[in-house]
Structures are given as structure tokens and as C-alpha cells.
N, C-alpha and C positions, 0 to 999 in steps of 0.2 A: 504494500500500500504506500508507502514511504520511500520514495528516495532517496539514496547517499545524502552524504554531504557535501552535496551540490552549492551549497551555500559559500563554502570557502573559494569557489570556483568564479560568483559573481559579485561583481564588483558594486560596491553601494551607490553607482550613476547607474549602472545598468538597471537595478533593483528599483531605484527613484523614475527611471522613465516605465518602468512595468506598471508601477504604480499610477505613475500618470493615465496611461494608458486604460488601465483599469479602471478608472474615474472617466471613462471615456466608453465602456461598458466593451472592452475589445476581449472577446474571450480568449483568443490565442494568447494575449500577454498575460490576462489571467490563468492560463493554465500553466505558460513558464514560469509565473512567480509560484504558483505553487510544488511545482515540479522543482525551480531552487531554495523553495523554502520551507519548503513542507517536514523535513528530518527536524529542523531544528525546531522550527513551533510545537511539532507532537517532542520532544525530548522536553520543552516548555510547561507543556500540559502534564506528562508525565508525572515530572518531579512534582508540581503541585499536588495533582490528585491519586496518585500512584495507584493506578487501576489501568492497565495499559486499555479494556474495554472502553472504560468512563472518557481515556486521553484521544482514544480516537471516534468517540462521538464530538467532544470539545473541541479538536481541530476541524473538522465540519462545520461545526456554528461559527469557529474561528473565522472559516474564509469566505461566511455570508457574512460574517461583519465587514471584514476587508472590502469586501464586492460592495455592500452597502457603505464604505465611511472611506473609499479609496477618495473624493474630491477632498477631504479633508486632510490628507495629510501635506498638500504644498504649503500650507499655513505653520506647518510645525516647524520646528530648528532642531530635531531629533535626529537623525540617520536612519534611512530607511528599514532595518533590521530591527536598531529597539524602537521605532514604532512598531513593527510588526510584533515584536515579542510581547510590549505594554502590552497590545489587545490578546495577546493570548493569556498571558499571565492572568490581567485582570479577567478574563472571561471564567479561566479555570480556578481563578480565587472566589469567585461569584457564586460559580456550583458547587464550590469548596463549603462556604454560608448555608448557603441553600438548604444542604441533608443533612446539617445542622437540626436534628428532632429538639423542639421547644416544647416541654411539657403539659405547663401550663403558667399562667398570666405573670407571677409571681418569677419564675423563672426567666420570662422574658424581659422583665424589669431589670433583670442582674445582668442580661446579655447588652441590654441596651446601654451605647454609651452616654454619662452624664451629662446632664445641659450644663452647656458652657456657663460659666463664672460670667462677674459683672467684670473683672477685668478681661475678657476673653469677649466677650463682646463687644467690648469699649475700644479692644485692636480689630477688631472686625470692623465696626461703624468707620473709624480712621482709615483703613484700608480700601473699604467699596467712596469712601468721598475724593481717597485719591485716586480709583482708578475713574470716578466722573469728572474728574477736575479733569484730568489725562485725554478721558473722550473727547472733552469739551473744546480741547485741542483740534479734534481731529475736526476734517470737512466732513456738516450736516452730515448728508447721505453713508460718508464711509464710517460714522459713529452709529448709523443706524443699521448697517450692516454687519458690524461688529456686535452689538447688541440683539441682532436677531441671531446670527449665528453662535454666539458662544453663551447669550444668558438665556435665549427662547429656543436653543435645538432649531433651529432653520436650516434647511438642506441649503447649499452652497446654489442649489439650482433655481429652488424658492426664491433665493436674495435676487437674484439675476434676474427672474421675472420682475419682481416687484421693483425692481431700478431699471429695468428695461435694459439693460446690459450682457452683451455676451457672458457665459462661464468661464471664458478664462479671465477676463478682464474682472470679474467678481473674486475670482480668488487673488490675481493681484491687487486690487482693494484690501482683502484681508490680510496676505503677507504683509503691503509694505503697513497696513496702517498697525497691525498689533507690532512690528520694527518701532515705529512712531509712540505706542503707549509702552515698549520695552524702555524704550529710551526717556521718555518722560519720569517713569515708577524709580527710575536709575539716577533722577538726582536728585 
């Protein structure tokens, strides 16, 4: 089911244009990214859930995520591998949770983590006024792009319609403007 380690083989520009590609919905490059990258994600899954069954159901869901959230990754400053591995990891930590048996109510109170302190709120409220200030910066439309996409879950291709702008010129919108709030949060 799995291929070598194919992945040593490809280089992370190659890996980054498969991706593109695949946010482009081309299944031939989707099937090379998975063919170079498939050992290492199920090796991913693995070690989290150590059920080699459970690992290669999770790389499955794996690379409907990938196929569904490939426009997203030109936005990131990650390297195209640990993007790919974040969403396995986090995927296979999710179903990790999940079969977590909760008994009952009482139980669940003990799993749930505590509500933040009044000083852990008070660095939260500080933090979202500088990342408005930060937006505030940006031009109207690309603060409103940004906003839909990373606070409201907005498909990259949503934003494009609703600004009437081709998809790639929407994700350059989002590359250069979160560059633009990197660099503002940064002084």
C-alpha cells in the first residue's frame, strides 16, 4: 500500500509545486504527492496511534484533507513536508481524543481543560487588539480576506468570488498581507 521512501528522493520545490497543483484539483500530481509521500505520513500516523489498521485508515482521511486544504498551504512559511506531516499528526492526535471512553459528566469535567485565569485573558484581549490594530494596517478588502479566511474558515475560493478576483491573485493577497501582519506583530 505504501511506498518507499520516496520522500528522500523529492525535493521540497518539487513537493511545493505538487501541492500547488493539487489546489488546482490535478489528480496526477495528487497521486505523485502521494506516491512520494505516503511512507512517511502512514510512519506519522503510526507512531501516534500504533495500530498499523487505525494508521492506515488515518492516512486516507489524511489525503482528503490534503485534496481539500491543498489552496491553503501557499499562505504558510512551513516547508512543504511539515505541512504535510502537521495535518497528519494533528489528524491522528484527533482520533487519538476521540476513543478516549468518557464515562460520565463528572469525568468529563476532569478531562476538560480549565478556563483561563483573569490574567490569561487579559494577554488574550492584548493580543487579538494587536492583531486589529495590524489588520487595520492592511488594505480594506485584503483585511477582509484575511478575516474571512483565517477567523470565519473561508475557502480561499469563496474569498475570490466575493472580491471578484482570480484564485491565485487571492492567495497572493493572503501570502503577502499575513508577511505584512508578520511584520507589524514583530515590532
Amino acid at each position: 500500500m505504501h511506498q518507499g521512501r520516496q520522500i528522500l528522493e523529492t525535493a521540497p520545490d518539487d513537493l511545493s509545486k505538487l501541492i500547488s497543483r493539487v489546489a488546482m484539483r490535478d489528480r496526477a500530481a495528487f497521486d505523485a504527492l502521494y506516491r512520494a509521500t505516503s511512507a512517511k505520513l502512514f510512519g506519522v500516523c503510526l507512531r501516534v496511534l500504533k495500530d498499523r489498521g487505525e494508521a492506515e485508515d488515518a492516512l486516507q482521511d489524511v489525503y482528503v484533507k490534503i485534496w481539500n486544504r491543498a489552496d491553503r498551504f501557499a499562505v504558510t512559511d512551513s516547508s512543504p513536508i511539515s505541512w504535510l506531516v502537521a495535518i497528519a499528526r494533528n489528524h491522528a492526535i484527533d482520533l487519538l481524543r476521540a476513543r478516549r471512553p468518557v464515562d460520565d459528566i463528572e469525568e468529563a469535567g476532569e478531562i476538560a481543560e480549565p478556563s483561563p485565569g483573569p490574567e490569561r485573558n487579559a494577554l488574550a484581549a492584548s493580543e487579538a487588539r494587536r492583531i486589529d490594530r495590524c489588520l487595520e494596517e492592511l488594505d480594506p478588502p485584503r483585511a477582509d480576506a484575511v478575516r474571512g479566511a483565517y477567523m470565519n474558515g473561508e475557502s480561499y475560493e469563496e474569498l475570490a468570488k466575493r472580491h471578484g478576483v482570480p484564485l491565485n491573485t487571492m492567495r497572493t493577497w493572503l501570502r503577502r498581507s499575513l508577511i505584512k501582519l508578520r511584520e507589524c506583530l514583530q515590532r
